[in-house]
ROSETI-344383 format. One line per 3 residues: number of its first residue (from 1); their letters; for each residue x, y, z of C-alpha. Coordinates in Angstrom, 3 decimals. Example, Ala and Ser with C-alpha at 12.3 -4.5 7.8 and 13.67 -1.06 7.14 Angstrom:
residues 2
1) AS) 12.300,-4.500,7.800 ~ 13.670,-1.060,7.140
END
This chain:
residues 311
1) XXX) 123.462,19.827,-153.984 ~ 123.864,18.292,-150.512 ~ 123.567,21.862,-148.844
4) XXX) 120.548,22.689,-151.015 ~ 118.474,19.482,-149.776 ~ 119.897,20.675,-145.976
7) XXX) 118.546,24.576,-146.750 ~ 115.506,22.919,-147.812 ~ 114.983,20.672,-144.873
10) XXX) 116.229,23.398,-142.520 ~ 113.133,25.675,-144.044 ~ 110.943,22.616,-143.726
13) XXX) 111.488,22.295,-140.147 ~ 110.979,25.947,-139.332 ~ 107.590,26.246,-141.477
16) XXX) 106.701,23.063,-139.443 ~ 107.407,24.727,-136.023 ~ 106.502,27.816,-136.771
19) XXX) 102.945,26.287,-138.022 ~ 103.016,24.247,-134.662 ~ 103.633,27.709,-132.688
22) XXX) 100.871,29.251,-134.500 ~ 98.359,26.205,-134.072 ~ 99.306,26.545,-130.393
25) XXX) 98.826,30.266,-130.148 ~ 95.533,29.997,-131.610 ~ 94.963,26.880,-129.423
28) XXX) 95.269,29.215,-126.547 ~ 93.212,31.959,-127.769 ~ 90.316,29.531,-128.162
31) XXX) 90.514,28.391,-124.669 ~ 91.501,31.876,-123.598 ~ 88.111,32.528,-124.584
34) XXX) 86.435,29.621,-123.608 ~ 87.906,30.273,-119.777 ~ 86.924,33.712,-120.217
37) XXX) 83.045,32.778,-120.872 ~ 83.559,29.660,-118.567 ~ 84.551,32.100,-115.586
40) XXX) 81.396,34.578,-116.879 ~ 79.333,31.362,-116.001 ~ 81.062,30.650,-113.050
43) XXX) 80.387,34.255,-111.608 ~ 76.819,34.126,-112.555 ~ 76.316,30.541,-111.110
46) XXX) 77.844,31.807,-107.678 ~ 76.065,35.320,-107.911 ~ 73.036,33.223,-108.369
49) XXX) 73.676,30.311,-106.221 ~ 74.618,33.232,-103.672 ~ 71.355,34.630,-104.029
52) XXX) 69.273,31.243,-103.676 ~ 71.309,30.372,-100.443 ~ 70.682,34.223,-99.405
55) XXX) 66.903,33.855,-99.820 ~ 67.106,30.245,-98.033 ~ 68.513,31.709,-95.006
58) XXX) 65.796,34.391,-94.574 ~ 63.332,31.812,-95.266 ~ 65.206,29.537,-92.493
61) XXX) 65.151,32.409,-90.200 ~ 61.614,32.664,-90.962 ~ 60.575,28.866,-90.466
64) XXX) 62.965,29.759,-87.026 ~ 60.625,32.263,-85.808 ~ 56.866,30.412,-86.874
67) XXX) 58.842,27.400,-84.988 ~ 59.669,29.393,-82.207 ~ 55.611,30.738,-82.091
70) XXX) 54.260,27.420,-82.620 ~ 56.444,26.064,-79.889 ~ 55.323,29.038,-77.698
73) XXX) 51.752,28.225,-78.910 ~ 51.845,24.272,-78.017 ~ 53.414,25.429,-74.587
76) XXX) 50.544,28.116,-73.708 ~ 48.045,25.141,-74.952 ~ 49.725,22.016,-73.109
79) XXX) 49.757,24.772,-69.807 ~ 46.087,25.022,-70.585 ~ 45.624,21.651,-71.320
82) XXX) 47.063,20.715,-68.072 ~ 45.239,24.324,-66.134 ~ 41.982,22.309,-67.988
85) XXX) 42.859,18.802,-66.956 ~ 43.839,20.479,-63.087 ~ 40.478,21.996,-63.517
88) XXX) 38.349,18.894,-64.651 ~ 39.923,16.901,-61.089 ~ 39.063,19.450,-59.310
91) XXX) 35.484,19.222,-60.511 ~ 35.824,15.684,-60.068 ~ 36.881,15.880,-56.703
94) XXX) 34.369,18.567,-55.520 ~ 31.644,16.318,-57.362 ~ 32.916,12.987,-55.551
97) XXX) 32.592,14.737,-52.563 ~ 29.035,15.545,-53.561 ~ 28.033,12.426,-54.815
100) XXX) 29.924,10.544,-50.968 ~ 27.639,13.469,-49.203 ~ 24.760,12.598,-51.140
103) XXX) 25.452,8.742,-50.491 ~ 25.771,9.647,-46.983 ~ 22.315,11.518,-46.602
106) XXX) 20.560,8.736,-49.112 ~ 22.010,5.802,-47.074 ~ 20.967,7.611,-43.443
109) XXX) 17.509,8.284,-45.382 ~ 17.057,4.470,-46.355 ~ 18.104,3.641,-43.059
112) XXX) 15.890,6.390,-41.021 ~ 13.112,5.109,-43.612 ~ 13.877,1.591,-42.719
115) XXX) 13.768,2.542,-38.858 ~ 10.230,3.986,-38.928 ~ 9.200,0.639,-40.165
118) XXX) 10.759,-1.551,-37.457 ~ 9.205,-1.810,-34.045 ~ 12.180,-0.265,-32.085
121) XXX) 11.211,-2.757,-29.490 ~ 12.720,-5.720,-30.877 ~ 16.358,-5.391,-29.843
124) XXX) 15.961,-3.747,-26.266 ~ 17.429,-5.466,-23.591 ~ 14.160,-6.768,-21.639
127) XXX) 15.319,-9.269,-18.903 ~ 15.750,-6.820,-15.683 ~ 16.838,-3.835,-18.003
130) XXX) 13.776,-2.835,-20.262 ~ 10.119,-2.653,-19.599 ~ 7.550,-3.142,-22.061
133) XXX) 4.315,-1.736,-21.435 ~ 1.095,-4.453,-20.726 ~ -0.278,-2.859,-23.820
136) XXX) 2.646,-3.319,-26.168 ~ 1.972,-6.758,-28.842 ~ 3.959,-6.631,-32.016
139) XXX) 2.278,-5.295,-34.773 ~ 2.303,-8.648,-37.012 ~ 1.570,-11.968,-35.531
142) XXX) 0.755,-15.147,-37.160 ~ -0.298,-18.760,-35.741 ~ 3.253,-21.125,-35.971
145) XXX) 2.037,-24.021,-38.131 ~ 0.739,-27.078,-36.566 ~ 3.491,-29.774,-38.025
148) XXX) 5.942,-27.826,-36.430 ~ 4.551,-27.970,-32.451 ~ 5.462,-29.787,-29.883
151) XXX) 1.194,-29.714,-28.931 ~ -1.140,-29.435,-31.861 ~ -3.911,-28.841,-28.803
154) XXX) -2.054,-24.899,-28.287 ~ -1.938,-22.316,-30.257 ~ 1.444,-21.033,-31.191
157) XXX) 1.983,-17.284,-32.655 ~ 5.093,-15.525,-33.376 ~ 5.959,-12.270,-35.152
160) XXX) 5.112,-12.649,-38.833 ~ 8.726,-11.482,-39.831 ~ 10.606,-13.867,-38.012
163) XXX) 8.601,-16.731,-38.875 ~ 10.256,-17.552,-42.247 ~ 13.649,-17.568,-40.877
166) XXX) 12.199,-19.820,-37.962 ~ 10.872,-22.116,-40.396 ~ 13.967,-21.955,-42.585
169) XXX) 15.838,-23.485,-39.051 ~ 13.162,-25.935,-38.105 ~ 13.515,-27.399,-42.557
172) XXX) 17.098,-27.722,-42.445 ~ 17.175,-29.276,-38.873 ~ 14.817,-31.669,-39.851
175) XXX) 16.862,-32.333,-43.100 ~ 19.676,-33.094,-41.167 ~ 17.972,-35.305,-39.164
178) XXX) 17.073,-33.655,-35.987 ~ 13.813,-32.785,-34.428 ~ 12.521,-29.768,-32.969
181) XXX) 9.715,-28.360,-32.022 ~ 7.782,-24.929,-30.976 ~ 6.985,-25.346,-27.443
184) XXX) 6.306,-21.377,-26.788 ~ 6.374,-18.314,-28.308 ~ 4.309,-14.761,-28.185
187) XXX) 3.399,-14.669,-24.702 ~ 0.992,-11.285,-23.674 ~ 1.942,-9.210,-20.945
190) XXX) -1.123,-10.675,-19.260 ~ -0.243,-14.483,-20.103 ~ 3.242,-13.542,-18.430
193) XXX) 2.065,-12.571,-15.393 ~ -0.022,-15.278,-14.997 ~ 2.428,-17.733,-15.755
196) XXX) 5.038,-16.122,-13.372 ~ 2.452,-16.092,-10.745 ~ 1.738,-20.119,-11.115
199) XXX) 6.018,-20.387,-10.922 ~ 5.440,-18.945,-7.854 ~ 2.476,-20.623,-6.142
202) XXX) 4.812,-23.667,-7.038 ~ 8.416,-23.430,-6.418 ~ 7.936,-19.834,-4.462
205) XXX) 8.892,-16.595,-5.770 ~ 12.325,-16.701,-4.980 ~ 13.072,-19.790,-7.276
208) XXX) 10.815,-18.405,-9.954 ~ 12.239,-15.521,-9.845 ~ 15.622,-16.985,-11.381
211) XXX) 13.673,-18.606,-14.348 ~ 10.829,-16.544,-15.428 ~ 10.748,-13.160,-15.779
214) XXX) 8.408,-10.727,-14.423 ~ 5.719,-9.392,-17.236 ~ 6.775,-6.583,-18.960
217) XXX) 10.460,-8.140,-18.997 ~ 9.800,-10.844,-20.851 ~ 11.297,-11.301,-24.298
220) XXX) 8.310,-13.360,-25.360 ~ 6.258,-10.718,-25.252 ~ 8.130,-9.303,-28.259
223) XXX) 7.135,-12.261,-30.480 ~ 10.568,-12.908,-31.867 ~ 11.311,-15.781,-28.995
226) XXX) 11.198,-19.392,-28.746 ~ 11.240,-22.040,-26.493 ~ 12.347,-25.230,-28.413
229) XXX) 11.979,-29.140,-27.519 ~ 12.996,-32.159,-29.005 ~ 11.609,-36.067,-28.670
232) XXX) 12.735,-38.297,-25.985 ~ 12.209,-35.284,-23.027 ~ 8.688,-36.040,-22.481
235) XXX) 7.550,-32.571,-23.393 ~ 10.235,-31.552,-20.302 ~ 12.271,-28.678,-20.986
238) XXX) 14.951,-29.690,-18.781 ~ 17.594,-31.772,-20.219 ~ 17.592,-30.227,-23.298
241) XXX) 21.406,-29.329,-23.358 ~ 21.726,-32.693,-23.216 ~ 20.945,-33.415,-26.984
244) XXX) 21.942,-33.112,-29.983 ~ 19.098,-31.248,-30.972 ~ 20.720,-28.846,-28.582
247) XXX) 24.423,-28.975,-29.836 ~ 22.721,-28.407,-33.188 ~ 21.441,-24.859,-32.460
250) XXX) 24.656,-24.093,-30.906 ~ 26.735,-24.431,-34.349 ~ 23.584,-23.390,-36.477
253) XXX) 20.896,-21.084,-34.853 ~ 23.429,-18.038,-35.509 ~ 22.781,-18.558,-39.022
256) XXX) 18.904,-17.922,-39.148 ~ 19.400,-15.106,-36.682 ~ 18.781,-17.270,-33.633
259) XXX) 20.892,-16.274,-30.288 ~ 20.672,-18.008,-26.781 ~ 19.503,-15.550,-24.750
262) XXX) 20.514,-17.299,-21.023 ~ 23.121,-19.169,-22.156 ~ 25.161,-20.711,-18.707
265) XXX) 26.833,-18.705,-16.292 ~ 24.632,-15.354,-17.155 ~ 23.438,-12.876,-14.713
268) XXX) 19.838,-12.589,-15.321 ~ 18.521,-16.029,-15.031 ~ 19.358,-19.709,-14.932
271) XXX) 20.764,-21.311,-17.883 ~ 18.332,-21.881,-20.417 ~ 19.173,-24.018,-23.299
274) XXX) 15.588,-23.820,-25.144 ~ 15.232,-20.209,-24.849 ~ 16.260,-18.749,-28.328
277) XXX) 15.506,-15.009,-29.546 ~ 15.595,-14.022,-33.068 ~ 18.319,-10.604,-33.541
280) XXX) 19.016,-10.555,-36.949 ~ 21.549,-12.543,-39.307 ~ 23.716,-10.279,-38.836
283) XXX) 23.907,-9.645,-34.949 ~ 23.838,-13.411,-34.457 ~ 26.306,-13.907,-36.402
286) XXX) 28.695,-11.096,-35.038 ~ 28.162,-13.148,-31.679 ~ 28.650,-16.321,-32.548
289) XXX) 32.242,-15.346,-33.986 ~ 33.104,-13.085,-31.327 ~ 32.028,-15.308,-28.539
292) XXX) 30.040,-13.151,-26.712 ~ 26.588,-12.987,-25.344 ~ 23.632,-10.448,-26.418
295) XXX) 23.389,-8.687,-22.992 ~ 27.124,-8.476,-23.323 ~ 26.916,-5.923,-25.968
298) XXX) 26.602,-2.515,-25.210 ~ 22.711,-1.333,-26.396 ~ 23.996,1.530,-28.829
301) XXX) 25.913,-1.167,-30.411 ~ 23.045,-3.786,-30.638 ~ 20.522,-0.517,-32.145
304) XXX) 22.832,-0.508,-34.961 ~ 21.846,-3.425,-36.317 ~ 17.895,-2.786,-36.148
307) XXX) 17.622,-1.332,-39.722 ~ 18.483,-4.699,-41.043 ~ 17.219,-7.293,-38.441
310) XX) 14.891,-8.890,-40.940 ~ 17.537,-8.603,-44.346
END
């Protein structure tokens, strides 16, 4: 009995492992077959994957070369974007140089233009140097206003263009509280002669001869020059450095265009404090900074400023 229930156990356990072995073979098959059609998938994936990657490259290489083109392309532009620019500074350059030229021949125009409309005379060196001819009289002349002469019984004239800056002196001297007055201005080559010729009836021609000028070298006859004269002189000339009307038109003539012509120590005539010439703003000016006197200045220096002598 016992080895009957052992036989029958025995076969038990054999069916049992025998069923395992079988439910493991056919385990195997399965996946056998499921690695089989997994590996199919896998080769197809690659094959395929191998074939996108292929087609990737030749459409890198392709990108590679419309790169390399369009890089060539933006170099041959920025070349002729910088040939262009090269080009355009050039122009630039050749114009600017056109445009100074034509600035050049416009400005010696305006000033050639301005020239024929200045009397030439006005800035010539007429004490000993220059003559002016007994029928020269500037072209504009107009009668100095009464209020500002010394004698309201003479007749004053003086060239029309110079007035207002005379006038503007004579205003703001009086606003500052000093006086002055026209005592002489145009003189004729006539009325020049005949006052050099009662200078020398009187204190001989020798001693006239250092204070008036001949006619013809007189800058009164050029109608830009003044004698001036303040109160307290007695209608005297002399003494005149001696005020303050005086020391005014030393620190402020310059500025209406006013120089002293004889001013002391000069080598044309005695020092003449009342004798004032109108040269220009500009001129004046130059002198007054520089220290030096009008017939100190070489005359192609002094013509330069002729164009503007009335701006």
């Amino acid at each position: 009995m016992v080895k009957t229930q052992s036989f029958i156990i025995i076969v038990a356990g054999l069916v049992t492992v025998f069923g395992l072995i079988g439910y493991a073979y056919s385990r195997i098959f399965l996946l056998s077959d499921e690695i089989v059609l997994l590996s199919s998938d896998f080769a197809s994936t690659t094959a395929f994957l191998a074939q996108k990657t292929n087609k990737l490259n030749e459409e890198i290489v392709a990108l590679n070369k419309q790169t390399a083109q369009i890089s060539g392309n933006l170099s041959a532009t920025d070349q002729n974007i910088q040939n262009t620019k090269k080009s355009v500074e050039d122009v630039r350059s050749q114009v600017g140089g056109v445009e100074q030229t034509v600035g050049k021949i416009t400005g010696a125009v305006s000033i050639l233009e301005r020239l024929s409309k200045i009397d030439p005379e006005l800035l010539q060196k007429y004490s000993k140097i220059f003559f002016l001819s007994e029928n020269y009289a500037p072209e504009r002349l107009l009668e100095v206003d009464s209020a500002y002469l010394y004698s309201e019984k003479k007749t004053e004239i003086i060239h029309s263009l110079v007035w207002p800056y005379l006038r503007g002196l004579l205003e703001t001297a009086k606003a500052g509280g000093i006086t002055l007055f026209v005592k002489s201005a145009y003189r004729s080559f006539d009325e020049q002669k005949s006052v050099k010729s009662s200078y020398s009836v009187i204190y001989g021609k020798g001693n006239a001869n250092q204070f008036s000028a001949d006619q013809g070298y007189s800058e009164h006859q050029l109608g830009t020059t003044v004698d001036l004269i303040t109160t307290g002189l007695n209608g005297n000339l002399a003494g005149f450095e001696k005020t303050q009307a005086y020391i005014w038109m030393q620190n402020n003539a310059y500025k209406y265009g006013f120089i002293l012509s004889y001013p002391e120590n000069n080598t044309y005539y005695i020092f003449e404090p009342w004798h004032w010439r109108y040269v220009g703003v500009d001129l004046a000016t130059r002198l007054k900074n520089e220290g030096k006197n009008f017939y100190d200045i070489d005359q192609r220096e002094i013509d330069k400023y002729l164009p503007d002598i009335f701006n």
